[in-house]
C-alpha positions as CSV (number, residue, x, y, z in Angstrom):
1,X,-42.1,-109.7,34.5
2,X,-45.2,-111.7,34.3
3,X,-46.0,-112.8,30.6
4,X,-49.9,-111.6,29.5
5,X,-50.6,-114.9,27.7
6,X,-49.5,-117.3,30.2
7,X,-49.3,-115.6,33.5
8,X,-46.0,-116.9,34.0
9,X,-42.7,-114.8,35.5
10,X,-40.3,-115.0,32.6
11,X,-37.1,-112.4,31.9
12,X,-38.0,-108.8,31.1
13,X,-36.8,-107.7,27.7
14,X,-34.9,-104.3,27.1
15,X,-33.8,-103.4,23.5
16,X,-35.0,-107.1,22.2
17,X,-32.7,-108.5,24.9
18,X,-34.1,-110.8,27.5
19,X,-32.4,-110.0,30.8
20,X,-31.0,-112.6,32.2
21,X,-29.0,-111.7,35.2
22,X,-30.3,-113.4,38.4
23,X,-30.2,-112.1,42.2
24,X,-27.3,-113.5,43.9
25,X,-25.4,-113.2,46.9
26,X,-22.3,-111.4,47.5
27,X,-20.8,-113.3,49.9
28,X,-18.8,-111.3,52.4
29,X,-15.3,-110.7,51.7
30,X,-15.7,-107.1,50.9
31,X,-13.0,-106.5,48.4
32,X,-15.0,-109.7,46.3
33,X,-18.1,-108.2,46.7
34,X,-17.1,-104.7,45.5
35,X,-15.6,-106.5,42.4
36,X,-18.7,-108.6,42.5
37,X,-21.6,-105.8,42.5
38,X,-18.9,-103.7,39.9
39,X,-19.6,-106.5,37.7
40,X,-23.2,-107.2,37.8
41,X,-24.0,-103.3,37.7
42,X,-22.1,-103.1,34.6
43,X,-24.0,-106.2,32.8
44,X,-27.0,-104.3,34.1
45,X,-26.7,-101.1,32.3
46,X,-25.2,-102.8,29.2
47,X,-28.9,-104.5,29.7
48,X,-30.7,-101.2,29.5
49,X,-28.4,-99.5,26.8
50,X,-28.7,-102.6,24.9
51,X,-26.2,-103.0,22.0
52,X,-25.3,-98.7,21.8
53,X,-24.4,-99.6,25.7
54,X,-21.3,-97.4,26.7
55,X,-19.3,-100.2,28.2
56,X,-20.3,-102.4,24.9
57,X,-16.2,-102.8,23.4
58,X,-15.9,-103.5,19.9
59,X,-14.1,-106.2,19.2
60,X,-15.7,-108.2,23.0
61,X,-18.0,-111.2,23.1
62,X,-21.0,-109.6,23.5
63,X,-20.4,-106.7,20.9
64,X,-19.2,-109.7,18.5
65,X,-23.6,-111.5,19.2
66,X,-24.7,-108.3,18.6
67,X,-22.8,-108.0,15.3
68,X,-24.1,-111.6,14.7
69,X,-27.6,-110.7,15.1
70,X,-27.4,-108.2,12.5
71,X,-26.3,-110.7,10.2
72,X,-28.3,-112.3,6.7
73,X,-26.7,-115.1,8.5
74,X,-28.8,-114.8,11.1
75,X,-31.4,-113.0,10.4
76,X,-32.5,-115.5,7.6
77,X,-33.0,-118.2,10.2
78,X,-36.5,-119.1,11.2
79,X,-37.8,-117.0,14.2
80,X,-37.8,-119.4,16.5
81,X,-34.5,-120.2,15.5
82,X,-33.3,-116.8,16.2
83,X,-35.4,-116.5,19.7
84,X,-33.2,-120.0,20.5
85,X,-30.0,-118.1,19.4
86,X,-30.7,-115.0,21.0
87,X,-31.4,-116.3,24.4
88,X,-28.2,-118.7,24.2
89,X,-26.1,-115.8,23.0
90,X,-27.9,-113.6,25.9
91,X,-26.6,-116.6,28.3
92,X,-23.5,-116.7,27.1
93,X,-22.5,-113.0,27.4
94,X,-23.8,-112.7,30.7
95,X,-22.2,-115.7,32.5
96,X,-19.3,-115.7,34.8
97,X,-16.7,-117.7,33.8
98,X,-14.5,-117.7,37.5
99,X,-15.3,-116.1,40.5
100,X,-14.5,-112.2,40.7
101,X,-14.0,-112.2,37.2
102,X,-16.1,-110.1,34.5
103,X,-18.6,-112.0,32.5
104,X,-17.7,-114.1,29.7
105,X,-19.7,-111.3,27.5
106,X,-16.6,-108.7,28.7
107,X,-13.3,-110.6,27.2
108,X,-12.0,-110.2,24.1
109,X,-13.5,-112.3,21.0
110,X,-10.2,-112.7,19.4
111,X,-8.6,-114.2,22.3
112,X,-10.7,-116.6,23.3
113,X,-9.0,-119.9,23.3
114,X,-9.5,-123.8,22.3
115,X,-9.0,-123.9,26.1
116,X,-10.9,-121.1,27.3
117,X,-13.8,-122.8,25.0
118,X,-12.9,-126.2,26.8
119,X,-13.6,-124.5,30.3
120,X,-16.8,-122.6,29.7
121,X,-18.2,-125.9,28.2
122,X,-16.9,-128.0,31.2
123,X,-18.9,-125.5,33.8
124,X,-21.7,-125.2,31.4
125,X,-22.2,-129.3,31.3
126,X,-22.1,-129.1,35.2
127,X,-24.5,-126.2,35.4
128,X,-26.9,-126.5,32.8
129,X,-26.8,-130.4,31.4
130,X,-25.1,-131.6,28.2
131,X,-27.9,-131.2,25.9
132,X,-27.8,-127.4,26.7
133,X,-24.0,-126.8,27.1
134,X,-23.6,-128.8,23.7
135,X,-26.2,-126.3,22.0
136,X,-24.6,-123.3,23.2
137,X,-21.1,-124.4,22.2
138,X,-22.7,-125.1,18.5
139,X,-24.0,-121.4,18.6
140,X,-20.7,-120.3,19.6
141,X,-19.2,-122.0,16.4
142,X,-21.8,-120.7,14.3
143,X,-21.3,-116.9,15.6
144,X,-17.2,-117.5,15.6
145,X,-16.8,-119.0,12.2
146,X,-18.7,-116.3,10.4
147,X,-16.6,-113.7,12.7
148,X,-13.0,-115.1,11.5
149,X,-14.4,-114.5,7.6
150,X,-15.0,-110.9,8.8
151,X,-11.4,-110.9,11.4
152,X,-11.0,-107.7,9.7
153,X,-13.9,-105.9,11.1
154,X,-14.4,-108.6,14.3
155,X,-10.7,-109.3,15.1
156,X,-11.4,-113.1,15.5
157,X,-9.0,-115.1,13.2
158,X,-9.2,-118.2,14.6
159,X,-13.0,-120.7,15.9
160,X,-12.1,-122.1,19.3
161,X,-15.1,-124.0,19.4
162,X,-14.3,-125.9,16.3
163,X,-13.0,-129.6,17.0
164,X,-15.0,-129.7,20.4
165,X,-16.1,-133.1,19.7
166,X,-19.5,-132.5,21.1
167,X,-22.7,-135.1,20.6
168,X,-25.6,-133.2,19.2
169,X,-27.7,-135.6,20.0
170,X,-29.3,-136.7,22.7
171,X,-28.8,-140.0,24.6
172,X,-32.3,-141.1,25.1
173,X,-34.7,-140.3,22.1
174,X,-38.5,-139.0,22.2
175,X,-40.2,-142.3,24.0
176,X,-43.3,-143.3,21.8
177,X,-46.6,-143.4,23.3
178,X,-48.4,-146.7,23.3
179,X,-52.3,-146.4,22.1
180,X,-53.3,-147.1,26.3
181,X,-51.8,-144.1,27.3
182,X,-52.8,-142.1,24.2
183,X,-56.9,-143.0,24.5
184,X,-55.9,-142.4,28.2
185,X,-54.8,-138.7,27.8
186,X,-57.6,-138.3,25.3
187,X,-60.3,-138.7,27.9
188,X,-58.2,-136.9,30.8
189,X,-58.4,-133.9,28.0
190,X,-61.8,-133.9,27.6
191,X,-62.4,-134.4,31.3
192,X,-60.1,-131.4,32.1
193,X,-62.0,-129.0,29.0
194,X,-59.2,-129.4,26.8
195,X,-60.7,-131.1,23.8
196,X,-58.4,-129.4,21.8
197,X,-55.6,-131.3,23.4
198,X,-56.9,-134.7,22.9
199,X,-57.6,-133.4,18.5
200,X,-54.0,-132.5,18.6
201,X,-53.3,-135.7,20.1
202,X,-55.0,-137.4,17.5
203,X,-53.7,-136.1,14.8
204,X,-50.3,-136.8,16.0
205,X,-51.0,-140.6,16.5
206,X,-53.9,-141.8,14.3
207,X,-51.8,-139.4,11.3
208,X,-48.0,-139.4,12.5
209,X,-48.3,-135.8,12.3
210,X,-45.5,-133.5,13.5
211,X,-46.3,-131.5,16.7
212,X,-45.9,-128.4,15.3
213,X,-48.3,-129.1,12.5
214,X,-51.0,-130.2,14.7
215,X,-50.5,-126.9,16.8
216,X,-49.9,-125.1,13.6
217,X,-48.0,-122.8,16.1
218,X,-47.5,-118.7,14.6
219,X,-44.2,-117.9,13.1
220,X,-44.0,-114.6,13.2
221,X,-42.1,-114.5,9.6
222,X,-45.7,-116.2,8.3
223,X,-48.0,-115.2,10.9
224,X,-50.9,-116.2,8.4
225,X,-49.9,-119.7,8.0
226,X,-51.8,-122.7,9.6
227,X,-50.9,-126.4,8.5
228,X,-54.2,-128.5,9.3
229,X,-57.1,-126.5,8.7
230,X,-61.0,-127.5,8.3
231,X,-60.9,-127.0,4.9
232,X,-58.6,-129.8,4.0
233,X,-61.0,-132.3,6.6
234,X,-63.9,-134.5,4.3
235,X,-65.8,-136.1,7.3
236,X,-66.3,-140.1,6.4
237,X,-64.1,-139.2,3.1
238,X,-60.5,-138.0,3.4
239,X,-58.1,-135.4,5.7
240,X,-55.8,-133.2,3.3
241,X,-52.5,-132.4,6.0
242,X,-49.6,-129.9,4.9
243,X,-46.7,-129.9,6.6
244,X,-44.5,-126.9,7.1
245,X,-41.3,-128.5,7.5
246,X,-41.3,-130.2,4.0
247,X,-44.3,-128.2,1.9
248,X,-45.5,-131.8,1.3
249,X,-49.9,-131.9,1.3
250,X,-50.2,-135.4,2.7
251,X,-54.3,-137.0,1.9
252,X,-55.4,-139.9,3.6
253,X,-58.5,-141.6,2.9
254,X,-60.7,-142.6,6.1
255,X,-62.6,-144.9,4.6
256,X,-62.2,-148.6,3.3
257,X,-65.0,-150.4,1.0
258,X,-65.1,-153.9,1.6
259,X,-66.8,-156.5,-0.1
260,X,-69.9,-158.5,2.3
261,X,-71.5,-161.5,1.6
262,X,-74.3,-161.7,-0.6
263,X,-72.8,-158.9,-2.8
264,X,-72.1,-154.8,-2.4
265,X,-70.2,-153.5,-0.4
266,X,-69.7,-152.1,3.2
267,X,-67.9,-148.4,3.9
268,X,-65.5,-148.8,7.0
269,X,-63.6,-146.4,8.1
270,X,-60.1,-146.2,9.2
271,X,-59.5,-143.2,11.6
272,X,-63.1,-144.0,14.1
273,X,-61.4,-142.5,17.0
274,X,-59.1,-139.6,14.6
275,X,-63.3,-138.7,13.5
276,X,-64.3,-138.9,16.8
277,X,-62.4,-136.1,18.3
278,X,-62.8,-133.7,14.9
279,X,-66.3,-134.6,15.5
280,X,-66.4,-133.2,18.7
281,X,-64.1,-130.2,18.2
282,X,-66.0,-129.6,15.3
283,X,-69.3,-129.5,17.6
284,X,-67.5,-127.0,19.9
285,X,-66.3,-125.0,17.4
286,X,-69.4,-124.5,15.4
287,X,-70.6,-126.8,12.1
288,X,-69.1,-123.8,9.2
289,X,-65.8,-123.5,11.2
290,X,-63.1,-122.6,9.3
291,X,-59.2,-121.9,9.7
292,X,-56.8,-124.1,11.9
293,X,-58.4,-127.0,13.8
294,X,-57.0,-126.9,16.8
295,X,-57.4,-124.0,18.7
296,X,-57.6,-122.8,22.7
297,X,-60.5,-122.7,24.2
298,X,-60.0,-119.9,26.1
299,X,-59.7,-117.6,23.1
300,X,-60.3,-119.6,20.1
301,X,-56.8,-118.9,19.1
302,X,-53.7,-121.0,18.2
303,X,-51.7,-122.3,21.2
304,X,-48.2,-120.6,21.8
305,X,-45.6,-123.6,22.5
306,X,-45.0,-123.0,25.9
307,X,-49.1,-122.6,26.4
308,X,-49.0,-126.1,24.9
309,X,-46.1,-127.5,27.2
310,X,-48.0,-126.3,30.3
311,X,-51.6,-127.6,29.1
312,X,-49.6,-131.4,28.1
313,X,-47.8,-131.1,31.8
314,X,-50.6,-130.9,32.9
315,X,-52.7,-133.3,31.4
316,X,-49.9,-136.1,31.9
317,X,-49.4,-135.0,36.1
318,X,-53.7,-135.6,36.1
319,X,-52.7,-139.2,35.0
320,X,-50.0,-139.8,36.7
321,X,-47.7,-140.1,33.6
322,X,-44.2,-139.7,33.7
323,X,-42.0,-136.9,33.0
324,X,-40.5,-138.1,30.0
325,X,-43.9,-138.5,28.0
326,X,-43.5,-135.7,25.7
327,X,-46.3,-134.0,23.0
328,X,-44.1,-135.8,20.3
329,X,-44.3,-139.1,21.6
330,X,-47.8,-139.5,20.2
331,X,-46.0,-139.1,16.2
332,X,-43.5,-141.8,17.7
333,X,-46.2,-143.6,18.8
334,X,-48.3,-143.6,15.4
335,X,-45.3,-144.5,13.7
336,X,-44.4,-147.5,16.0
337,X,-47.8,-148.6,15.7
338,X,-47.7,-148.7,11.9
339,X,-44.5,-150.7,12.3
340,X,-45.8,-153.4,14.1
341,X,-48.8,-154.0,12.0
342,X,-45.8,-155.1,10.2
343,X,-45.2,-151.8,7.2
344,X,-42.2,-149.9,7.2
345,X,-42.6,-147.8,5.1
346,X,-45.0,-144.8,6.4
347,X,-44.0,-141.7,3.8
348,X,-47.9,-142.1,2.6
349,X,-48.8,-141.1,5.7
350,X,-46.1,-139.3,7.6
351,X,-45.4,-137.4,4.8
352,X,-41.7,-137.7,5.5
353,X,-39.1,-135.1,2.9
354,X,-38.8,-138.3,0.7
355,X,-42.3,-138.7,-0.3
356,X,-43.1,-138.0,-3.9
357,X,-45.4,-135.0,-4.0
358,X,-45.7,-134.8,-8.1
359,X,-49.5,-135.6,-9.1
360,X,-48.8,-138.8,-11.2
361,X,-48.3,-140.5,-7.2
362,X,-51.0,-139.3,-5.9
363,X,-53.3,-142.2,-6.7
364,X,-50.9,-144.8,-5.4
365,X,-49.9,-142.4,-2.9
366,X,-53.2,-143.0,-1.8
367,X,-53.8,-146.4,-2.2
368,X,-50.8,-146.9,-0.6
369,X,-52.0,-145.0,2.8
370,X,-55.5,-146.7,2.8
371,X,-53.4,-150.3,2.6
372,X,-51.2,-148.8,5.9
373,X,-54.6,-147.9,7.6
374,X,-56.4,-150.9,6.6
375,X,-53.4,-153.3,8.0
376,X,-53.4,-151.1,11.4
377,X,-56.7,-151.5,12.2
378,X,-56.5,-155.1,11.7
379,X,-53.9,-155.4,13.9
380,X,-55.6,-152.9,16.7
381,X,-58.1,-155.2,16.6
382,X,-55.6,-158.4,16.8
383,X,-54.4,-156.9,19.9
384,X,-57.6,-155.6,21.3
385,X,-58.3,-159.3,21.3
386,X,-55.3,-160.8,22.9
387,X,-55.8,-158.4,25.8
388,X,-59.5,-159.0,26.1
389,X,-58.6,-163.0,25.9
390,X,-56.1,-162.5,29.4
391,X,-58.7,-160.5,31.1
392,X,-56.8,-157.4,30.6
C-alpha cells in the first residue's frame, strides 16, 4: 500500500500486523509447490484473522508474539520500541526456516532448540546482515525469557537464544561530520528548500544535540511533546534545549563579553552560524512563531523519521556525499570539534545523563558552556587560518 505521508509502497497492516509475506516463485516441482502455496496461503489468512486466526496454535511461535505483545512487558516499552518489536516479531513468524517447510511462526515454542536458534540466526546473518539478525535474536530472548516464567500458560521452559554470544554492537560507529561538509549540506538545504534541514543540522553540530531532539519527532505515547521549541530560543542571549532521553534542560549562552582596548566591552557571540539558520527559519516561519523549531515545509508539521531519512538521502546524493554520512553524524561531529579545541568534557553542552541538573550548577553549568564555546571558536578560527595560509 502506498503510505499518505510519504508516498512510499510500504507493507499493508491488518489487525496492527504489517504484512510481510513477499511474492515469490514456486519453482516447478509440483509436489514442492503444492506444499509451497499450502504454506504461504495459510500465513496469509493467519494475516487477515490476525491473532483470533483459526490456524493461530496455542502454544506456536507466533501465538507465543502475540501473547508477548499483550504484555506490561511490552507494552510499557516506548512506541517506537514496540513498532521495532512488532515488525521483528512479524519477520520472524513469517520466515521459512528450510525449503517446503512451514514458517518458523508454525513450530512449536517449547521446542525450539539452542540449535534450531543457532540455524535461524546463521540464515538470518546471510539474508538480512549481522546488525539485523543480531537484533532479532535479542527480541527472541526478550519474548522467550518472559515465556519460560509463564511455561505454565506458554509451554516454553527453557530460552534457546540465551548464550548466543551475539555483538550488539556494531563494527563501525556513526562517522562524525567534519564542519566542511556540515556548512556544505547547510547551503545544499537551503538551495533545495529545505531550510529546515540545514536548522536541524545546526542544532545537532553547533549544540551536540541528539537527532531526535532536533526533529522532536511524535511519540505517539506523548504526542504533545516537542524538545526544542521557540520559546526556550533568546536571539543574541541564550538557547534553553530539553532533551527527551534524559529530562535534562540544557542553556547555553550565545554570547561572550570581552574586554577592548581603551575600556568597555565588546558582545561576541558564539553560535554566528547556529543564529544564522534560526534567523532564517525564524523569517520563514513568521517573527511570533511558537512550538517546535523545526518543522516541514510542506505542512508546517514535525518530520516523521523516515520523512527525515529520505529528505537527508537526499540532500547528501545532491552533494555527492557518501552513504555512510548519517543525520547523527553532525552530534558526532559537534562533539569531535569540541574535543579538538582541546575540552573533554562536553556535559555543559551535550547535556549528557551525567550532567547535574539541580539549580545550585546552573551558574557554573553555564559558565562552563560559554568557556567550551569560547575555546571552539578560537580554534575554528585557528583552523580557518591554517587552511586560508595553504591556499585551501
Amino acid at each position: 500500500m502506498k503510505d499518505e505521508k510519504t508516498g512510499a509502497m510500504v507493507p499493508a497492516m491488518r489487525n496492527g500486523q504489517p504484512m510481510l509475506l513477499t511474492s515469490e516463485r514456486l519453482g516447478t516441482d509440483r509436489a514442492l509447490m503444492h506444499a509451497k502455496a499450502k504454506v504461504l496461503n495459510a500465513a496469509l489468512a493467519d494475516w487477515r484473522k490476525g491473532a483470533t486466526g483459526a490456524s493461530m496454535v496455542q502454544g506456536s511461535v507466533e501465538w507465543l508474539f502475540q501473547w508477548y505483545r499483550k504484555q506490561t512487558r511490552f507494552t510499557s516499552k516506548k512506541a517506537k520500541t514496540r513498532a521495532d518489536y512488532g515488525k521483528l516479531m512479524g519477520m520472524l513468524a513469517a520466515r521459512e526456516t528450510k525449503k517446503g517447510a512451514p514458517p518458523f511462526g508454525k513450530r512449536r515454542a517449547g521446542d525450539v532448540d539452542a540449535a534450531a536458534a543457532d540455524r535461524l540466526y546463521e540464515k538470518l546473518r546471510a539474508d538480512t546482515g549481522p546488525r539485523q539478525a543480531t537484533y532479532a535474536m535479542q527480541v527472541c530472548r526478550l519474548v522467550w525469557s518472559w515465556a519460560a516464567r509463564h511455561h505454565k500458560v506458554t509451554g516454553v521452559k527453557e530460552n534457546p537464544f540465551m548464550g548466543m554470544g551475539l555483538k550488539s554492537t556494531a563494527a563501525k560507529g556513526n562517522r562524525a561530520t567534519s564542519r566542511a561538509e556540515y556548512t556544505a549540506y547547510r547551503e545544499k538545504a537551503r538551495e533545495l528548500g529545505f531550510q529546515s534541514m540545514a536548522t536541524a543540522a545546526a542544532l545537532c553540530f553547533e549544540c551536540c544535540q541528539r537527532v531526535s531532539d532536533a526533529f522532536g519527532y511524535v511519540d505517539p505515547d506523548e504526542p504533545d511533546r516537542a524538545a526544542i521549541v521557540w520559546q526556550g530560543y533568546q536571539p543574541g542571549a541564550e538557547i534553553t534545549l530539553v532533551q527527551a532521553k534524559t529530562g535534562n534542560a540544557v542553556t547555553l549562552p550565545l554570547f561572550e563579553d570581552v574586554a577592548v582596548d581603551g575600556g568597555g566591552v565588546e558582545r561576541v557571540p558564539l553560535y554566528p552560524e547556529l543564529e544564522e539558520e534560526l534567523a532564517r527559519a525564524r523569517a520563514a516561519a513568521h517573527a511570533d512563531a511558537a512550538g517546535p523549531i523545526v518543522v516541514e515545509e510542506r505542512n508546517g508539521k514535525r518530520y516523521a523519521e523516515r520523512r527525515m531519512s529520505s529528505v537527508h538521502r537526499k540532500i547528501c546524493d545532491a552533494l555527492g556525499f557518501p552513504k555512510d554520512m548519517t543525520f547523527t553524524g553532525f552530534r558526532h561531529g559537534g562533539i569531535t570539534e569540541i574535543g579538538d579545541a582541546g575540552e573533554d568534557d562536553v556535559r555543559a553542552v551535550s547535556g549528557h545523563k551525567t550532567l547535574a541538573v539541580t539549580k545550585i550548577y546552573n551558574k557554573a553549568n553555564a559558565e562552563k558552556a560559554r568557556r567550551i564555546a569560547s575555546v571552539r571558536r578560537e580554534h575554528i578560527a585557528r583552523i580557518g587560518a591554517l587552511d586560508e595560509a595553504r591556499g585551501e
